[in-house]
N, C-alpha and C positions, 0 to 999 in steps of 0.2 A: 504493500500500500504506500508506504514511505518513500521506495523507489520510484510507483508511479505518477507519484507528486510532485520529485521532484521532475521530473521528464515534462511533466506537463509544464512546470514551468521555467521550464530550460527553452523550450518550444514557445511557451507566451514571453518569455524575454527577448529570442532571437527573432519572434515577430513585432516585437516593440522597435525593438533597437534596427530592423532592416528599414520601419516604416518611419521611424525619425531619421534617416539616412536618404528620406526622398520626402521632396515636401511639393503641392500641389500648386501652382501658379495660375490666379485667371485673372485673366488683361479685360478689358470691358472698355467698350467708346461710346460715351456720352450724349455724340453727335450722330446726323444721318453721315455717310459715304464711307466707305470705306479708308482702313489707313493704315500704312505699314510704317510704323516708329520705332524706333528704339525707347526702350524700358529700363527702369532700372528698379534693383531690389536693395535693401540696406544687407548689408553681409552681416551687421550685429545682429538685427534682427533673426534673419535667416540661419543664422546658429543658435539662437534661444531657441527657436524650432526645431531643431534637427543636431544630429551631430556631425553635421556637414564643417569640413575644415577650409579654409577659404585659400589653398593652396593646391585644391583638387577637385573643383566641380563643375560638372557639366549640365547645359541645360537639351532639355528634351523637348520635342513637339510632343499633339495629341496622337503621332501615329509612330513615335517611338524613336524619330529620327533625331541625333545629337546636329544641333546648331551652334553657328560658332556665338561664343558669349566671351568678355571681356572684365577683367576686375580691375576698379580706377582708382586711382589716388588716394579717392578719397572713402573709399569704400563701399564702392557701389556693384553688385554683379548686376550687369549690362548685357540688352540681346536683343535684337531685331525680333518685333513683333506684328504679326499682321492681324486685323482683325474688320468685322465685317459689320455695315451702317448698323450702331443701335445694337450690335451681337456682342460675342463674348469668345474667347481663346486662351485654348489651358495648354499652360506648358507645365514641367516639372523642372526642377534642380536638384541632383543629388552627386555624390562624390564619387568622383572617378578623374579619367587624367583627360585632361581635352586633347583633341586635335590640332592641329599644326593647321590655324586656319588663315586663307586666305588676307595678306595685309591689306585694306584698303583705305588708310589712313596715314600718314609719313609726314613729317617734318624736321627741319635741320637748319641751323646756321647756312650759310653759305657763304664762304668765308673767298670764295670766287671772285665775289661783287662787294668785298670788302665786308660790310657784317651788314647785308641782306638776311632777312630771316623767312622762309616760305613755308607755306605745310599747304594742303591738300586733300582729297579725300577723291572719290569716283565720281565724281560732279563737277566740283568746283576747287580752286587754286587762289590760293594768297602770300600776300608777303608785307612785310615791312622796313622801314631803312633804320639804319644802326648812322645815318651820317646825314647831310643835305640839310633842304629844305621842306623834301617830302614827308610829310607825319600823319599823313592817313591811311587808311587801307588801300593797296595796289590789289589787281585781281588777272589773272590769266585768264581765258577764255578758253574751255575743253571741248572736243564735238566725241570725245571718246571717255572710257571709263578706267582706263592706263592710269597708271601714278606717269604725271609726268615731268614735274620739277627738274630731278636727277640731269634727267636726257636734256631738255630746254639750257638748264645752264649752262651744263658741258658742251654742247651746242655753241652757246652765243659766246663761250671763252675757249674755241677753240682755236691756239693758238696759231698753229701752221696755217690752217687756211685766213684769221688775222695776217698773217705774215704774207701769204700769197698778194693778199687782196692790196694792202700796204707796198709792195712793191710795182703791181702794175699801176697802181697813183701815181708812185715815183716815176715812172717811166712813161708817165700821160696815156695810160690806156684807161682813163678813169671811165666808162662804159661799162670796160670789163671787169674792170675792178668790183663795180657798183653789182653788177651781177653774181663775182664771185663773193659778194658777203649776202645779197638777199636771199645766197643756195643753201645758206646754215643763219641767220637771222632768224633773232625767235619772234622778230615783229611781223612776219610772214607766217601763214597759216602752210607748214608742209603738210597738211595731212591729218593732223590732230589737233587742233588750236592754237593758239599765237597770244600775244602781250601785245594789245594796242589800247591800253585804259592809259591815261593819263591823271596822276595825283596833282604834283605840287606842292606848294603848302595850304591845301585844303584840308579837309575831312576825309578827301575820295569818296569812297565803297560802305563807310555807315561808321567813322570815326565818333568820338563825344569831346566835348569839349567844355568848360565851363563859361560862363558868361560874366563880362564885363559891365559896371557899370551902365556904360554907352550903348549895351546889346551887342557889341564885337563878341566874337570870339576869340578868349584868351587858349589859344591853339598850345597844345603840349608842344615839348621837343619830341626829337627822336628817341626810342627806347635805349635805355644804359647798359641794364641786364634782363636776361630771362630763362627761365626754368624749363627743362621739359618737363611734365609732370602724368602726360599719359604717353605713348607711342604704340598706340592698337593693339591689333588687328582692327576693331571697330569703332576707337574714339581717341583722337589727337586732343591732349591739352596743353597747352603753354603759358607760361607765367611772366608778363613783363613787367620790368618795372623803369619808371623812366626820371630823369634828374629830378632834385631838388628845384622849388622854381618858388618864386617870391608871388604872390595874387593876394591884393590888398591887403597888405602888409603881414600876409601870414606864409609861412612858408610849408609847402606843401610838398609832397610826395604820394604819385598816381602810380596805382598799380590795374593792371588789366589780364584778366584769367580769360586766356579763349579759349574753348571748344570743337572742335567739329567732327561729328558724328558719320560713320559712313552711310552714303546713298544720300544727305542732306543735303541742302543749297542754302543751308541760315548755319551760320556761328551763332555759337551762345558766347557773349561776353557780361562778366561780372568786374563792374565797375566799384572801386575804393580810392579814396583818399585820408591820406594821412597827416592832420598839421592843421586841418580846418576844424574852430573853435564855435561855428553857426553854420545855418544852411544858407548856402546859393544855390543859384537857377545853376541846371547843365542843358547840353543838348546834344541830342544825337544827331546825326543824318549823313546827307549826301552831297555831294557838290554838282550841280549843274550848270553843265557848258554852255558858252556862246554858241556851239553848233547844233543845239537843241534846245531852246532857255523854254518851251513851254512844254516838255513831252515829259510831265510827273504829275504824281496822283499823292492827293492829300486824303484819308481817313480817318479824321479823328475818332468818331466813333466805332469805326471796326481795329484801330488799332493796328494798320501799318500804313506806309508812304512808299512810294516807286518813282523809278526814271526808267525814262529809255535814254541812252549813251549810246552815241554814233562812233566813239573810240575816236584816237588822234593821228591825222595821216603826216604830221609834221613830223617825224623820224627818217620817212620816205625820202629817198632825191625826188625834187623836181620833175623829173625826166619822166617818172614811176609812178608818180603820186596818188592821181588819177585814177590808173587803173589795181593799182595795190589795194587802194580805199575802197574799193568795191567788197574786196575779201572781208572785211572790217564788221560788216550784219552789225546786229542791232544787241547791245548789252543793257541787261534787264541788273538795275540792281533795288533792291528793297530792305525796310527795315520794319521791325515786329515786334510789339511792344504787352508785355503780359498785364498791365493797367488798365483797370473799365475809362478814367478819365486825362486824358493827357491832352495837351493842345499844341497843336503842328501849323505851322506855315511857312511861305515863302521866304528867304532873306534875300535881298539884293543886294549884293556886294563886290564888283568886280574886281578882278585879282588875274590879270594875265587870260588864257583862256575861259576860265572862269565865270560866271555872270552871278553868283550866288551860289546859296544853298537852301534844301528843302531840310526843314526840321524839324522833333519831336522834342519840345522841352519839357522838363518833371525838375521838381525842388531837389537836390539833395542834402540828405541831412547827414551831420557828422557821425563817427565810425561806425557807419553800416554800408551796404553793399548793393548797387542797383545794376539789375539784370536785363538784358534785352538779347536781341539778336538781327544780325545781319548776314546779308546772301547775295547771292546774284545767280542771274542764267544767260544763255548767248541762241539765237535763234538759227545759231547751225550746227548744233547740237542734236543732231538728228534723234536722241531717246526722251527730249522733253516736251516737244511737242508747242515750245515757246517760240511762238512765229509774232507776235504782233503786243503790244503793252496794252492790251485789252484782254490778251491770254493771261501776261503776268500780273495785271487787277486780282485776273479769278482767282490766280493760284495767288496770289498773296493774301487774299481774301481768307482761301481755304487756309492756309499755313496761319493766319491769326488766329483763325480757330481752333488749330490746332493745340498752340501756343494758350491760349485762354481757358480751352476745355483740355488738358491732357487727356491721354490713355489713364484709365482708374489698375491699381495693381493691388490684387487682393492675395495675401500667402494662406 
């Protein structure tokens, strides 16, 4: 009798202990339409539940298949979820060794271009200057879902064929010179996208900046240092931090944590400042060109802003220009704001190419942290379907709702 006691609970312990080793995951959308997002789980949490060790586990769909998932920084297990208008989708996590999955998220100094910093995802390409005048977000245009940073830089600092092209100058075949650099030029679209955005000392592609008494914007410098703090498979994070800087008479120190998720076309940035003793106004946005000053869209009430960007054909010779700038389509950049009340308008302020900026302003208040996000897409990009800034409306539309209603994650 004794013995089969304990059997019995040898067997109800090994089914306690196999079923806290798997814990059930349902994802739920708030909203109609369909949506494939990444999710995340707290790992503290998820081992109060389970005896899952956060050094070995994999997530599972409902038909038993492992997906690749990702552990961040900060502690989060992370994993692409799809699920269907108004439905619901279970996945599991339990301990085991993951797969060797797919990178599709990369970022790196690029010490090429002096202390350029880029990162990427299978969408969309960024970067920022470590030197200049440029202190907004720069953006490459993708029509493929390649990491393609890497190849692009080594590309445009390719020395021999620099040295080629530099000598037929010297020797006045400047034609053919012009030709031997637009054959490795990453401002030419070979095939997979190109760098024809122009920053400056703007905002660019969805910069913040604080505001001046005057309503100027008191523009940061360029970043001093910065962290990497995720490097995938499915989620890049990076940590800048940027000089010391004097703003009504308090001295200040800006930090900015980016984001990017794979399959996205929004960064999540979480804005801080250090040294401010009261709230100021900040703001977000975009810079808008002389060669488009009316092609953006304000929502205040839904909660994002867009441009359409014709990119800058002033890198081109002369000679070229013309028909180079054709290849250039239309750049779709927007910003996304998780706030029911925030108010956005036009600024007019010319600055070189420049004519203004479109902007989202919110208070900030001292040592706390404000979150938004910014994106972009290019309409030759053959997988998004983003032909015209009445396409990127919708989809900005839907991405605010996305942003406002998350995916619900039930353990």
């Amino acid at each position: 009798m004794k013995q089969t006691f304990l059997l019995c609970l040898a067997a109800i312990t090994a089914m306690a202990l196999q079923a806290a080793e798997k814990v059930k995951i349902t994802v739920s959308n708030p909203i109609h339409g369909a949506r494939m997002e990444m999710v995340e789980v707290d790992i503290t949490t998820l081992k109060k539940k389970t005896g899952i060790q956060d050094n070995g586990i994999v997530v599972i769909d409902a038909d038993g298949k492992e997906i690749p998932s990702q552990i961040t920084y900060d502690g989060k297990l992370i994993f692409q979820a799809g699920v269907g208008s108004k439905g619901k989708s279970v996945y599991y996590a339990q301990q085991g060794t993951p797969k060797q999955y797919e990178t599709r998220v990369k970022g790196r100094l690029f010490i090429e271009r002096q202390d350029e910093f880029g990162w990427e995802n299978d969408c969309v390409a960024y970067r920022v200057y470590g030197h200049g005048g440029a202190v907004g977000y720069d953006l490459f245009n993708k029509s493929t879902s390649d990491l393609m940073l890497d190849y692009w830089y080594a590309s445009e600092q390719n020395q021999e064929m620099r040295s080629v092209s530099k000598q037929l100058h010297d020797r006045g075949y400047h034609d053919l010179a012009d030709q031997v650099y637009n054959a490795f030029c990453y401002h030419i679209d070979h095939g997979k996208g190109m760098d024809c955005y122009t920053v400056g000392p703007t905002l660019g592609g969805g910069a913040n900046a604080l505001l001046n008494e005057d309503g100027s914007l008191f523009m940061p410098k360029c970043y001093k240092t910065f962290e990497i703090l995720d490097q995938g498979p499915l989620r890049f994070t990076v940590r800048f931090t940027y000089p010391e800087q004097n703003f009504n008479g308090e001295k200040i120190v800006e930090t900015r944590i980016i984001s990017l998720d794979a399959g996205s076309h929004f960064n999540r940035v979480a804005i801080s400042y250090r040294g401010l003793t009261k709230p100021y106004n900040m703001v977000a946005g975009t810079v808008v060109h002389k060669s488009n000053p009316s092609a953006y869209i304000i929502s205040n009430e839904n909660g994002y802003l867009g441009y359409e960007d014709l990119g800058d054909a002033s890198v081109y010779n002369e000679k070229y220009r013309n028909e180079l700038s054709k290849q250039m389509g239309k750049i779709y950049i927007g910003l996304l704001f998780p706030e029911k009340s925030i108010s956005m308008s036009y600024q007019q302020r010319e600055n070189g190419i420049a004519a203004g900026h479109i902007l989202a302003s919110m208070l900030y208040k001292p040592n706390t942290t404000y979150t938004y996000y910014f994106g972009s897409g290019w309409d030759k990009n053959p997988n998004t379907n983003l032909n015209s800034l009445t396409d990127w409306e919708a989809y900005l539309n839907k991405a605010a709702q996305w942003v406002r209603q998350p995916l619900k994650v039930k353990l």
